[in-house]
N, C-alpha and C positions, 0 to 999 in steps of 0.2 A: 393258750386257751382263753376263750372270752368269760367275763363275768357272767354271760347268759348262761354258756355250758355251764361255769362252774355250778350253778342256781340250778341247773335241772340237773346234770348227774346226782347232788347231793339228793334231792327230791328220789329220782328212781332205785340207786343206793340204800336210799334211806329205810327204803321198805324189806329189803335183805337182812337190815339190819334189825330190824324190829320184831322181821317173821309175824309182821303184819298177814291177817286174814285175808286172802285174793277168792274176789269176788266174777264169777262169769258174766260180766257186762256185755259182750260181744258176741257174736255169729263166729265162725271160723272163717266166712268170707270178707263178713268187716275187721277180724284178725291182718287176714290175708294182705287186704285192700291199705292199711295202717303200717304194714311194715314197711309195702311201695312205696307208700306217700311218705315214711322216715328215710327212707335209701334215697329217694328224689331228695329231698332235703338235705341229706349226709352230702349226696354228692357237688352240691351248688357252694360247700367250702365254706360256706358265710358263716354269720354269727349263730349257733347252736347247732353246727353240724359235727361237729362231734358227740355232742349230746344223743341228736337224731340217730345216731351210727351207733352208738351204743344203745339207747333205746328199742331200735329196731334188731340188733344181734341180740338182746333179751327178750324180744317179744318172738324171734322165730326162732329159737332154741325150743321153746315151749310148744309151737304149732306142730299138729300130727306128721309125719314126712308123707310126702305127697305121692301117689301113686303112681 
């Protein structure tokens, strides 16, 4: 794992840990649009794709299931 991953899991972690206050900043379609763009980025392997990959399996655990 790269020092970049390591830098952002501890960042998205970080807020589980704290049971920080989550704020609806987003649409459900720029939800939507946000985990693509993490999974394109998971999948390209490079530096903060695992990060990406986890980021995005936490952002659409959260999104409504889709009809």
């Amino acid at each position: 794992m790269s020092e970049l991953d390591d830098r952002l899991l501890s960042l998205v972690d970080g807020v589980v840990d704290v049971d920080e206050k989550r704020l609806p900043l987003l649409t459900l379609r720029e939800a939507q649009a946000a985990v693509q763009l993490l999974q394109r980025l998971a999948e390209g392997g490079g530096e903060g794709a695992q990060a990406a990959r986890h980021l995005a399996g936490s952002l659409a655990r959260r999104l409504p299931a889709a009809d």
